[in-house]
N, C-alpha and C positions, 0 to 999 in steps of 0.2 A: 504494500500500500504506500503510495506515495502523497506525503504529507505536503501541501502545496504552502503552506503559512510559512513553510521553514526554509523556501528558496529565498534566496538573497548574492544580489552579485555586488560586490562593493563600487568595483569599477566601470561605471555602465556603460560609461562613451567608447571603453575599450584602449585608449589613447596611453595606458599602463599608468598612469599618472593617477593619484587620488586626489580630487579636487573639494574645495570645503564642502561646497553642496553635497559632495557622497557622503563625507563624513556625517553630515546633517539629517540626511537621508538615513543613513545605518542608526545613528541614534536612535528616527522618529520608529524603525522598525524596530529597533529592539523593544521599545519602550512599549510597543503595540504588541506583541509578541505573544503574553497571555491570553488578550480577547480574542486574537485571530486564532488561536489554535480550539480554544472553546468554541468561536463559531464553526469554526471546520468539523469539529467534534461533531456538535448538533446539526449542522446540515447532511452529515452522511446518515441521520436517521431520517427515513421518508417522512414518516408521521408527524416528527415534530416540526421541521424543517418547512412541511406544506402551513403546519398552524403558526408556526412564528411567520413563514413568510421569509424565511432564510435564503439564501443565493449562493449556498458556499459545497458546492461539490462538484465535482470533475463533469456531471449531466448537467447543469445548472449553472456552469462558471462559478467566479468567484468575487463577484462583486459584492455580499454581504460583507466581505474586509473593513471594509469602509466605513461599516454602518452604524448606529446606535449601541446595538448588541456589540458587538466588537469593540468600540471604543469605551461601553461603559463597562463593561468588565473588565477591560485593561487597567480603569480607573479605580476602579474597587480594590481589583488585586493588588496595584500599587501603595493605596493607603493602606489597606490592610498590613504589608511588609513593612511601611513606615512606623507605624504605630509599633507592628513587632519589634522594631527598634529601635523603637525611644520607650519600649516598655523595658529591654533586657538590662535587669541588674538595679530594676528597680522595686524588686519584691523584697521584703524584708521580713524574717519573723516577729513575732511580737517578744520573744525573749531577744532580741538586740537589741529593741528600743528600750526596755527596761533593764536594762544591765549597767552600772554605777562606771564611769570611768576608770581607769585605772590609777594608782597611788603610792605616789613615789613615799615611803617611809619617812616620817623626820620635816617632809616639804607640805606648807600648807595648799588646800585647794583656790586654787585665782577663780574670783568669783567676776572678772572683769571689771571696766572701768567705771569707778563709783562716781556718785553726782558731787559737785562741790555744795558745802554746807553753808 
């Protein structure tokens, strides 16, 4: 089975050279990369494909790439990685938040900078 979401030529003019627009281009593909393979997914089932209204299989082209579905599952997936992101290493248990500093023998504890009297 050949997965159509997953072609990608970097250099398209052929000219061997890679020009900012490709670079730009490969980004915008990467970054779309999740919805298009979802649509692809759903469009090789008939059933759904006819109810959604999908365009994404080898009988059909592949013009749903483009579409709603594709773009908004791209977007989804990407917050969702963000979020996993900026969540790692910020669970804590409740015995760390309650556990006293550590204490140097003999050294009082700095209670920080007091107000003037």
């Amino acid at each position: 089975m050949s997965i159509q979401a997953l072609h990608f030529v970097l250099d398209v003019d052929g000219n061997g050279a890679v020009a900012g627009w490709e670079v730009l281009d490969a980004l915008k593909w990467g970054f779309s990369l999740p919805g298009r393979l979802l649509t692809e997914a759903l469009g090789n089932l008939p059933w759904l494909a006819d109810a959604l209204g999908i365009q994404a299989s080898a009988a059909t082209g592949y013009a749903s790439f483009h579409g709603l579905l594709a773009t908004g599952s791209s977007l989804v997936f990407w917050v969702l990685v963000l979020y996993g992101l900026t969540r790692i290493g910020a669970r804590k248990s409740p015995d760390d938040t309650q556990a006293d500093p550590p204490r140097v023998p003999g050294m009082p504890h700095y209670r920080g900078p007091q107000p003037r009297k």
